[in-house]
C-alpha positions as CSV (number, residue, x, y, z in Angstrom):
1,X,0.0,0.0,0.0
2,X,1.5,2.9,-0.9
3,X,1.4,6.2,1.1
4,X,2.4,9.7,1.3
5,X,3.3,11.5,4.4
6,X,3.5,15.6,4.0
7,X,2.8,18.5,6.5
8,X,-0.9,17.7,6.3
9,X,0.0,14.3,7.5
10,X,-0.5,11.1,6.1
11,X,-2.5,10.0,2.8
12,X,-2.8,6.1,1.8
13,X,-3.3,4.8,-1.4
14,X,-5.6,2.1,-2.5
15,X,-4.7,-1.6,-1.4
16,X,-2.8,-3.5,-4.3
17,X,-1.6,-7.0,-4.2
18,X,1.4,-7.7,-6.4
19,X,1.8,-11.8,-8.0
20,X,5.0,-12.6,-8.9
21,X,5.1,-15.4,-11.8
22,X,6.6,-18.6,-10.2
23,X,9.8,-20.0,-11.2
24,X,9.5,-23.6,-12.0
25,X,12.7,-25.5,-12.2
26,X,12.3,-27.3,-15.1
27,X,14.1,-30.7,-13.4
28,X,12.0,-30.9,-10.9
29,X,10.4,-34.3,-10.6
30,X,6.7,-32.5,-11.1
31,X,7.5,-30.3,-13.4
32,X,5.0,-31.7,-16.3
33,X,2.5,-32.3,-13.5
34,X,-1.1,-31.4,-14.0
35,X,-2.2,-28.5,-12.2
36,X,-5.4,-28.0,-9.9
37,X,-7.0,-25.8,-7.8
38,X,-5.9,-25.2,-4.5
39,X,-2.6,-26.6,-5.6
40,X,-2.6,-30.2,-6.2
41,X,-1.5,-31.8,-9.2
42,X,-1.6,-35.2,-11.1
43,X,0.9,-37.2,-12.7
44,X,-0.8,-39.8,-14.8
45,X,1.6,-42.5,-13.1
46,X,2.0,-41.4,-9.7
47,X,-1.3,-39.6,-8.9
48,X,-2.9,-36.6,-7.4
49,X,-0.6,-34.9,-4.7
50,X,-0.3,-31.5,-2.9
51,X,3.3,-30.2,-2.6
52,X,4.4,-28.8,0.9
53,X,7.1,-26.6,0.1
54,X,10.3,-26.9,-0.9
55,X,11.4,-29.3,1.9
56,X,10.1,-32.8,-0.6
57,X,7.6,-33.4,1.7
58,X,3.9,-34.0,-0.6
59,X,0.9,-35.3,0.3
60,X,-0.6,-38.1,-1.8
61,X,-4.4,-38.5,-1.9
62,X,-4.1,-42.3,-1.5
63,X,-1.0,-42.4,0.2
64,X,-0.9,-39.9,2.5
65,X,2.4,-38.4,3.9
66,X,5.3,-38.9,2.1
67,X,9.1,-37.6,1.4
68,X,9.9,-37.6,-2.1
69,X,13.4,-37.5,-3.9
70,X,14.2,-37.7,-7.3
71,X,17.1,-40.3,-8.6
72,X,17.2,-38.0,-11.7
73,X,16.7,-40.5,-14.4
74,X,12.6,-40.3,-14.1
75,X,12.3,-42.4,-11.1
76,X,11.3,-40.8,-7.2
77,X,12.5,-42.7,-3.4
78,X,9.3,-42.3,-1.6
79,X,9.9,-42.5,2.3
80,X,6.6,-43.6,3.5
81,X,5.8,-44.7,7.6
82,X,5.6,-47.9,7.7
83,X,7.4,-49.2,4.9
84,X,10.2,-47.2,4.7
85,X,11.9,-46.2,1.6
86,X,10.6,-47.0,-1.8
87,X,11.1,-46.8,-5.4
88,X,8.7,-46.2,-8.2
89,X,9.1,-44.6,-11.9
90,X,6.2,-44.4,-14.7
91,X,7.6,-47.4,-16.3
92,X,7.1,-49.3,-12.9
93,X,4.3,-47.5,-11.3
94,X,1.9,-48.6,-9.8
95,X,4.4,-51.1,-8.5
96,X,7.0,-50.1,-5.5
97,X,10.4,-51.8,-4.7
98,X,10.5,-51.9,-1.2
99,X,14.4,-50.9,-0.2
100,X,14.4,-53.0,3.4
101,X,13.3,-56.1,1.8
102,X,14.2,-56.0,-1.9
103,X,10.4,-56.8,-2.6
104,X,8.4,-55.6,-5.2
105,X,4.8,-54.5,-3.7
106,X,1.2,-53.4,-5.3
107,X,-1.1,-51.5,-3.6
108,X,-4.7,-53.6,-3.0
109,X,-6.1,-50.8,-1.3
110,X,-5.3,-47.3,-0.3
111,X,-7.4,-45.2,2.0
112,X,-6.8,-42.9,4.9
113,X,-7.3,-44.5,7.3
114,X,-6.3,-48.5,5.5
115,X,-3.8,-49.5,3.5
116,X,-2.9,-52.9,1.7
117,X,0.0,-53.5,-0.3
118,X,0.8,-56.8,-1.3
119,X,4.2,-58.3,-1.1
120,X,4.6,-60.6,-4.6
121,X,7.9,-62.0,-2.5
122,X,6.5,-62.9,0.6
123,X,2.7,-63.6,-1.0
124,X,1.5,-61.7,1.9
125,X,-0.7,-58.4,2.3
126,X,1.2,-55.6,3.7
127,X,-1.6,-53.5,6.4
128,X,-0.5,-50.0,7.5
129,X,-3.2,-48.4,9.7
Protein backbone atom coordinates (compact mmCIF):
# COMPACT_ATOMS: atom_id res chain seq x y z
CA UNK A 1 0.00 0.00 0.00
CA UNK A 2 1.53 2.85 -0.87
CA UNK A 3 1.38 6.18 1.08
CA UNK A 4 2.37 9.69 1.29
CA UNK A 5 3.26 11.53 4.41
CA UNK A 6 3.46 15.57 3.95
CA UNK A 7 2.84 18.53 6.50
CA UNK A 8 -0.94 17.71 6.35
CA UNK A 9 0.02 14.33 7.53
CA UNK A 10 -0.52 11.12 6.06
CA UNK A 11 -2.49 10.04 2.85
CA UNK A 12 -2.83 6.09 1.79
CA UNK A 13 -3.30 4.78 -1.36
CA UNK A 14 -5.56 2.14 -2.54
CA UNK A 15 -4.74 -1.56 -1.41
CA UNK A 16 -2.78 -3.47 -4.29
CA UNK A 17 -1.62 -7.05 -4.23
CA UNK A 18 1.45 -7.74 -6.40
CA UNK A 19 1.75 -11.84 -8.04
CA UNK A 20 5.01 -12.61 -8.90
CA UNK A 21 5.07 -15.40 -11.76
CA UNK A 22 6.62 -18.56 -10.24
CA UNK A 23 9.82 -19.99 -11.17
CA UNK A 24 9.47 -23.58 -12.03
CA UNK A 25 12.66 -25.49 -12.15
CA UNK A 26 12.31 -27.34 -15.10
CA UNK A 27 14.10 -30.67 -13.43
CA UNK A 28 12.02 -30.88 -10.95
CA UNK A 29 10.37 -34.26 -10.64
CA UNK A 30 6.66 -32.50 -11.08
CA UNK A 31 7.50 -30.32 -13.38
CA UNK A 32 5.02 -31.67 -16.28
CA UNK A 33 2.47 -32.29 -13.50
CA UNK A 34 -1.13 -31.41 -14.03
CA UNK A 35 -2.18 -28.49 -12.17
CA UNK A 36 -5.41 -28.01 -9.95
CA UNK A 37 -6.98 -25.78 -7.84
CA UNK A 38 -5.91 -25.24 -4.54
CA UNK A 39 -2.61 -26.58 -5.64
CA UNK A 40 -2.62 -30.23 -6.22
CA UNK A 41 -1.45 -31.78 -9.17
CA UNK A 42 -1.58 -35.17 -11.08
CA UNK A 43 0.91 -37.17 -12.71
CA UNK A 44 -0.83 -39.83 -14.83
CA UNK A 45 1.56 -42.51 -13.10
CA UNK A 46 2.03 -41.42 -9.68
CA UNK A 47 -1.32 -39.60 -8.90
CA UNK A 48 -2.87 -36.58 -7.42
CA UNK A 49 -0.60 -34.87 -4.71
CA UNK A 50 -0.31 -31.54 -2.90
CA UNK A 51 3.35 -30.22 -2.58
CA UNK A 52 4.38 -28.84 0.88
CA UNK A 53 7.09 -26.57 0.14
CA UNK A 54 10.31 -26.90 -0.90
CA UNK A 55 11.40 -29.34 1.89
CA UNK A 56 10.08 -32.81 -0.58
CA UNK A 57 7.60 -33.41 1.68
CA UNK A 58 3.89 -34.04 -0.64
CA UNK A 59 0.85 -35.26 0.28
CA UNK A 60 -0.62 -38.08 -1.81
CA UNK A 61 -4.40 -38.48 -1.85
CA UNK A 62 -4.09 -42.26 -1.54
CA UNK A 63 -1.05 -42.43 0.16
CA UNK A 64 -0.88 -39.85 2.49
CA UNK A 65 2.36 -38.38 3.86
CA UNK A 66 5.33 -38.91 2.08
CA UNK A 67 9.14 -37.63 1.44
CA UNK A 68 9.92 -37.59 -2.12
CA UNK A 69 13.43 -37.54 -3.90
CA UNK A 70 14.16 -37.67 -7.34
CA UNK A 71 17.07 -40.34 -8.62
CA UNK A 72 17.24 -37.97 -11.71
CA UNK A 73 16.70 -40.45 -14.36
CA UNK A 74 12.63 -40.27 -14.14
CA UNK A 75 12.28 -42.45 -11.06
CA UNK A 76 11.26 -40.85 -7.20
CA UNK A 77 12.52 -42.65 -3.45
CA UNK A 78 9.31 -42.29 -1.56
CA UNK A 79 9.87 -42.50 2.32
CA UNK A 80 6.58 -43.59 3.49
CA UNK A 81 5.78 -44.73 7.57
CA UNK A 82 5.63 -47.86 7.73
CA UNK A 83 7.36 -49.21 4.87
CA UNK A 84 10.22 -47.22 4.69
CA UNK A 85 11.91 -46.16 1.64
CA UNK A 86 10.64 -47.03 -1.84
CA UNK A 87 11.12 -46.81 -5.45
CA UNK A 88 8.71 -46.16 -8.23
CA UNK A 89 9.06 -44.58 -11.91
CA UNK A 90 6.18 -44.36 -14.72
CA UNK A 91 7.60 -47.44 -16.25
CA UNK A 92 7.06 -49.34 -12.88
CA UNK A 93 4.27 -47.54 -11.33
CA UNK A 94 1.94 -48.63 -9.80
CA UNK A 95 4.45 -51.11 -8.46
CA UNK A 96 6.96 -50.07 -5.45
CA UNK A 97 10.37 -51.80 -4.72
CA UNK A 98 10.52 -51.86 -1.23
CA UNK A 99 14.44 -50.93 -0.16
CA UNK A 100 14.37 -52.99 3.36
CA UNK A 101 13.25 -56.08 1.80
CA UNK A 102 14.22 -56.04 -1.92
CA UNK A 103 10.42 -56.80 -2.62
CA UNK A 104 8.38 -55.58 -5.18
CA UNK A 105 4.82 -54.47 -3.71
CA UNK A 106 1.19 -53.36 -5.28
CA UNK A 107 -1.10 -51.54 -3.60
CA UNK A 108 -4.66 -53.62 -3.00
CA UNK A 109 -6.08 -50.85 -1.30
CA UNK A 110 -5.34 -47.32 -0.32
CA UNK A 111 -7.39 -45.25 2.00
CA UNK A 112 -6.78 -42.94 4.89
CA UNK A 113 -7.31 -44.50 7.28
CA UNK A 114 -6.29 -48.48 5.50
CA UNK A 115 -3.84 -49.52 3.51
CA UNK A 116 -2.95 -52.91 1.74
CA UNK A 117 0.05 -53.48 -0.27
CA UNK A 118 0.75 -56.81 -1.32
CA UNK A 119 4.23 -58.26 -1.10
CA UNK A 120 4.59 -60.56 -4.56
CA UNK A 121 7.86 -62.05 -2.54
CA UNK A 122 6.52 -62.92 0.63
CA UNK A 123 2.74 -63.61 -1.00
CA UNK A 124 1.49 -61.65 1.91
CA UNK A 125 -0.72 -58.42 2.27
CA UNK A 126 1.16 -55.59 3.73
CA UNK A 127 -1.59 -53.53 6.42
CA UNK A 128 -0.47 -50.02 7.54
CA UNK A 129 -3.23 -48.44 9.69
Amino acid sequence: RAYAVNALGISYGATRKVRLPQVIDPNVWWTHALVHDGGWRTLDWFGTFSITGEDNWVYHSQLGWLYVVSDNQGGLWLWKHGLGWLWTSSTSSPFYWMHSSTDWIYPLHLERDLQIFWNYATSQAIRLP
